[in-house]
C-alpha positions as CSV (number, residue, x, y, z in Angstrom):
1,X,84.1,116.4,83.1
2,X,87.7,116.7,82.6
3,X,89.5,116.4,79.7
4,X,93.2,115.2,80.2
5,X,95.5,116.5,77.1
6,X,99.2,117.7,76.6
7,X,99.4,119.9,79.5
8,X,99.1,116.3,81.6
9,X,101.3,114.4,79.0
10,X,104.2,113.0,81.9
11,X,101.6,111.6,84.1
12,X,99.7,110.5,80.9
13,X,101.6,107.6,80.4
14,X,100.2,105.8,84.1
15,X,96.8,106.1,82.7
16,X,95.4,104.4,85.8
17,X,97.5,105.6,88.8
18,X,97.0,109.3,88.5
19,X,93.1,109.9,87.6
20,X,92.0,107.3,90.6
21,X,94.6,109.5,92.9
22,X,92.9,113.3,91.7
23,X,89.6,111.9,92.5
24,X,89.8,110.4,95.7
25,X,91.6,113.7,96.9
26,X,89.0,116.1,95.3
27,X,86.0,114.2,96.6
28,X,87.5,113.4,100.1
29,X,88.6,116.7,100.2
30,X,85.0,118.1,99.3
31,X,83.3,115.2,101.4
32,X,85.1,116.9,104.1
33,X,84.9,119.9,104.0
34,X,81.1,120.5,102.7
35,X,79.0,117.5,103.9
36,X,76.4,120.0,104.4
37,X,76.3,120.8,100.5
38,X,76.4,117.0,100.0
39,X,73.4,116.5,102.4
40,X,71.7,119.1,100.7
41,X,71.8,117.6,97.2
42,X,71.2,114.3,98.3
43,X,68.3,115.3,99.3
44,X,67.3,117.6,96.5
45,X,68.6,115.6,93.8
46,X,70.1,112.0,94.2
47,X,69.8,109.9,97.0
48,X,72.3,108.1,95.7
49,X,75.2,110.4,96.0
50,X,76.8,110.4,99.1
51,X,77.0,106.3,98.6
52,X,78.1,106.8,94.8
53,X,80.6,109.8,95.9
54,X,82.1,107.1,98.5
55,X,82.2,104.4,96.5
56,X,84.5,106.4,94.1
57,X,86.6,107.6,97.5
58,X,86.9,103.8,98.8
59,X,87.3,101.4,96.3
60,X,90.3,100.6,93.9
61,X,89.7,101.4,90.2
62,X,89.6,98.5,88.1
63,X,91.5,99.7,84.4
64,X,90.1,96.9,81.5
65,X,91.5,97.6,78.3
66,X,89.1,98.4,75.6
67,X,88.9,95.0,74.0
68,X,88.4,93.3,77.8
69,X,85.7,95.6,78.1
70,X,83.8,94.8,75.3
71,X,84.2,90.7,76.0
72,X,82.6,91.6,79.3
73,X,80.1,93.1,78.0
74,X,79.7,90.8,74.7
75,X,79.3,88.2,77.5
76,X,76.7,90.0,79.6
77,X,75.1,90.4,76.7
78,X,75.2,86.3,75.6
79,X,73.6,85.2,79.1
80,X,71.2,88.3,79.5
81,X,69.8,88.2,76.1
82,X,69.9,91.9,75.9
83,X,71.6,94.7,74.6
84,X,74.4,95.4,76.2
85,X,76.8,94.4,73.9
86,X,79.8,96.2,73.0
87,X,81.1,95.4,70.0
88,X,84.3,95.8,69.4
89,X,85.1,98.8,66.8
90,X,82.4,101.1,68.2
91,X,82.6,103.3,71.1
92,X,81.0,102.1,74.2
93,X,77.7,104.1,74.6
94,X,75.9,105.5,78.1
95,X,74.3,101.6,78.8
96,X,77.9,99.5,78.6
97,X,79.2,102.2,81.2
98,X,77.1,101.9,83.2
99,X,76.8,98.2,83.0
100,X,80.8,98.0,83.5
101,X,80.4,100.3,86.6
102,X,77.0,99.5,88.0
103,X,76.9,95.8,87.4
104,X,80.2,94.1,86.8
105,X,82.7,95.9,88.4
106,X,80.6,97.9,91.0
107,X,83.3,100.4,91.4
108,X,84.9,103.1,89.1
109,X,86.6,101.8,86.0
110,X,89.3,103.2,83.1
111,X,88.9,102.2,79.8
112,X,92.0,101.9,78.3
113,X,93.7,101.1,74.9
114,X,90.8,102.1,72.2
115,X,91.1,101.4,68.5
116,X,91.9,104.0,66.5
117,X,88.9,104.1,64.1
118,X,86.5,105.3,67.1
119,X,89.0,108.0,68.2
120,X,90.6,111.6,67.4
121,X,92.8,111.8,64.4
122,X,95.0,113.6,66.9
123,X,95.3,110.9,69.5
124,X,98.6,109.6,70.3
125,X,98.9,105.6,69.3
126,X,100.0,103.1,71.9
127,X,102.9,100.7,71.4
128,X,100.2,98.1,70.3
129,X,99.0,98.7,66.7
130,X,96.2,99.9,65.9
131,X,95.6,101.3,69.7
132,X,95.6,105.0,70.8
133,X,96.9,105.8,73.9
134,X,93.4,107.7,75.6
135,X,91.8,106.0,78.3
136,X,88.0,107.2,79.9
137,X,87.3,107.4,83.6
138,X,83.7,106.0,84.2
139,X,81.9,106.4,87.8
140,X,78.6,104.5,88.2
141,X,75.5,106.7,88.2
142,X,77.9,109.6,86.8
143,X,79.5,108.1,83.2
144,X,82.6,109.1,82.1
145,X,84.5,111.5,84.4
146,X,87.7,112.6,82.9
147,X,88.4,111.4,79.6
148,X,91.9,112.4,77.7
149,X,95.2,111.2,76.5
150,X,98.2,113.1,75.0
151,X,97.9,114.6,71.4
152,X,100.2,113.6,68.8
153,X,103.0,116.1,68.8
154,X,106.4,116.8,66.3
155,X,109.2,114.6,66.9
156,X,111.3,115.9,69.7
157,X,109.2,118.7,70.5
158,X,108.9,118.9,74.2
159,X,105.5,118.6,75.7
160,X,104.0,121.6,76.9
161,X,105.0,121.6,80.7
162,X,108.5,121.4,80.2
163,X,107.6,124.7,77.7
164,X,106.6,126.6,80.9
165,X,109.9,124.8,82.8
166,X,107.8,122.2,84.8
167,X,108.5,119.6,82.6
């Protein structure tokens, strides 16, 4: 998993554009260049994952904010009689991922826009109240693949890349 903090704070702020971009390049790039490995552990360990790995690679990303995601599921949860429910306040646990990625979208999906009682202290908030600015990258059959958001930092301190001149 990766964890996106300050040293990614500039391209924080698309939340959805940049983590669907690094994943389609990694995995095309490693779809390429190893489909031997791939083959390999499809075989050995998932027979799911060359379809799961190209799922990621093909489809858009679909980016619900937090409280959408828990209707959907409050919803699913309604019709199905089951529990799936995500309610809202509470962080959305290994079954509404999977349900959001699995059986509603049926692609990869980024959880935006969190309350801030289920999050880090540190987290920076949105411009919405009560919202942090962190978002979660879920990939059915995988979970959450990079997760992260920019810490709060001092009033006009610079982030860290532009403390190593990149910034």
């Amino acid at each position: 998993m990766i964890e996106a903090g300050n040293g990614l704070r500039p391209i924080l702020t698309t939340t959805g554009a940049w983590p669907e971009r690094f994943l389609k390049a990694v995995l095309a790039e490693v779809m390429d260049r190893c489909p031997r490995d791939l083959e390999f552990f499809q075989q050995a360990l998932d027979n799911t994952l060359l379809a799961t790995l190209a799922n990621v690679v093909e489809k858009r990303f679909r980016a619900p904010a937090y409280t959408e995601a828990c209707g959907i599921l409050e919803e699913a949860a309604a019709k199905a009689r089951r529990g799936v429910s995500g309610e809202l306040g509470t962080d959305l646990q290994s079954e509404h991922e999977r349900h959001l990625t699995e059986e509603v979208f049926r692609k990869p999906v980024v959880v935006t826009d969190y309350p801030t009682q289920i999050k880090a202290f540190y987290m920076r908030l949105t411009t919405m109240a009560a919202r942090w600015r962190p978002m979660d990258v879920l990939v059915a059959r995988i979970g959450e693949i990079i997760g992260g958001q920019p810490a709060r930092g001092a009033p006009g301190r610079p982030a860290p890349a532009a403390w190593l001149g990149k910034g």
